[in-house]
C-alpha positions as CSV (number, residue, x, y, z in Angstrom):
1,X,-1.5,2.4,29.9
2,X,-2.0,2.3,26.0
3,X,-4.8,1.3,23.3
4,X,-4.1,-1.2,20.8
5,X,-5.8,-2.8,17.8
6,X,-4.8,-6.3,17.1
7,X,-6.7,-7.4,13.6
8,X,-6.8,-11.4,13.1
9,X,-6.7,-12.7,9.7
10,X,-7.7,-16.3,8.5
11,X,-6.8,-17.3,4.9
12,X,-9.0,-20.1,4.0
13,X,-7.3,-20.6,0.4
14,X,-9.5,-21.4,-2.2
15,X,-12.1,-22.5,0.3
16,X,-15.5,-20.8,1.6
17,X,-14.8,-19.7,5.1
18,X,-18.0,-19.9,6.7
19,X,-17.4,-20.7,10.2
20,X,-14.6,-20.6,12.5
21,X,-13.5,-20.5,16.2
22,X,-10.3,-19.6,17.5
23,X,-8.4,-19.0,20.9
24,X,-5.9,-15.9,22.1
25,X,-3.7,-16.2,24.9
26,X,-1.7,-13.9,26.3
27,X,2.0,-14.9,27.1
28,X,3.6,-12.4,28.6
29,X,2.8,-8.5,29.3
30,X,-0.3,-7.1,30.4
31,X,-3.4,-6.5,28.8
32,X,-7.4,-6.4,28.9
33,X,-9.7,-7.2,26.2
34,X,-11.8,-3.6,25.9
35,X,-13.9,-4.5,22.8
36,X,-14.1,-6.7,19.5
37,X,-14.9,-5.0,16.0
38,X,-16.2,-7.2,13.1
39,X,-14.6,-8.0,10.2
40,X,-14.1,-7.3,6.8
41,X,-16.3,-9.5,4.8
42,X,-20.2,-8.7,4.9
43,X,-20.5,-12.3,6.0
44,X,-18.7,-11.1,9.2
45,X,-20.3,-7.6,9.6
46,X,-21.9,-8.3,13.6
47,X,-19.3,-8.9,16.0
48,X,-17.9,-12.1,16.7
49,X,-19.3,-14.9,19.7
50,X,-17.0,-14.9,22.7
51,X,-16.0,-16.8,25.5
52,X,-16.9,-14.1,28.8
53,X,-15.5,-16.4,31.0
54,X,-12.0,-17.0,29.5
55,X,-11.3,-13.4,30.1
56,X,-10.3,-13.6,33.4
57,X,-7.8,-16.2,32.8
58,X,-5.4,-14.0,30.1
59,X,-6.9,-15.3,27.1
60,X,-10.4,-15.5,24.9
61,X,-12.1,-18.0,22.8
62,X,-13.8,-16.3,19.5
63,X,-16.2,-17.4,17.2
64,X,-18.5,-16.7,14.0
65,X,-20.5,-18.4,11.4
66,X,-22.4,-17.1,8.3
67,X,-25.0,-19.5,6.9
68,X,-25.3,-17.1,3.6
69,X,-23.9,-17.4,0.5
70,X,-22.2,-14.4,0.5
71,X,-19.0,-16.1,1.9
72,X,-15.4,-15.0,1.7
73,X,-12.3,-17.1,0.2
74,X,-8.3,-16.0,0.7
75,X,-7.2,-14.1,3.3
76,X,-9.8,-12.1,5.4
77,X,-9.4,-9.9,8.8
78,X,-12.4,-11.7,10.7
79,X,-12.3,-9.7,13.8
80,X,-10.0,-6.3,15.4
81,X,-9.4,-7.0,19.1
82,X,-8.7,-4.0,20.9
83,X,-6.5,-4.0,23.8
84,X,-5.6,-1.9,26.5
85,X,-2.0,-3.0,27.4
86,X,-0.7,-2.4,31.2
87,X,2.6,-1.7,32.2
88,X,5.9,-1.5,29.9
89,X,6.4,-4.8,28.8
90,X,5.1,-5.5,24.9
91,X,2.2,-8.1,25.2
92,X,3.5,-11.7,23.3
93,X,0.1,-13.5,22.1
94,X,-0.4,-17.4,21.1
95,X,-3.2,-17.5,18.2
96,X,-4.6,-20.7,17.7
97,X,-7.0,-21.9,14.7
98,X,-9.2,-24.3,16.9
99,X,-11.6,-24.7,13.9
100,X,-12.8,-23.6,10.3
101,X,-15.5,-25.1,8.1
102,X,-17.1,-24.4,4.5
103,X,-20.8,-23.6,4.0
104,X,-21.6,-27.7,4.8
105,X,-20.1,-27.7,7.5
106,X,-16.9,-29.3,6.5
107,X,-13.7,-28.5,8.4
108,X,-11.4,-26.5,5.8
109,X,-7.6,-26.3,5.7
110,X,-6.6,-22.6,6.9
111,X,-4.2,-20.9,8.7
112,X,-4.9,-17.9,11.4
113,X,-2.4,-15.1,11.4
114,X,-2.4,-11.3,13.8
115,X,-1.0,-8.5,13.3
116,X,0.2,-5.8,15.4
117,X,-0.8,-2.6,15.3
118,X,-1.4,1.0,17.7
């Protein structure tokens, strides 16, 4: 058994990135969600919304909005995931971008990247 951190990064270009929802599956390996840390930005300081029940099905459904003005553009880590993987096989994840909007609510062009990390 071993602890890793798994920081997700959305890079909303020139956009405000003021909402967003995302899901993480697992696709092979091992592992349980143990806790979520917020993200960089101020607009993301609490600790992202999450989906309790997806949890017991190998994968998690994430959210966050920020109805400031204090709003982030480029690439920003919205949220850490740390893991406790099980077993010896290296965990392979499927990230996907279900959703990201501006300050009006408009759906924005980004892209959702991880990286991995002990």
């Amino acid at each position: 058994v071993r602890f890793v951190s798994l920081p997700v990064y959305i890079d909303s270009g020139s956009s405000t990135l003021a909402a967003y929802q995302f899901e993480l599956k697992t696709k092979s390996g091992q592992v349980k969600i143990v806790g979520l840390e917020n993200g960089e930005h101020p607009a993301f300081a609490e600790p992202p919304y999450y989906d309790t029940a997806a949890l017991t099905k190998d994968r998690i459904i994430i959210a966050a909005f920020n109805t400031g003005n204090n709003l982030p553009t480029g690439k920003t880590r919205v949220v850490t995931i740390q893991l406790q993987v099980i077993g010896d096989t290296e965990p392979q994840y499927e990230l996907n971008l279900t959703i990201a909007a501006d300050s009006d609510g408009n759906e924005i062009s980004a892209e959702i990247s991880f990286v991995k990390g002990e």
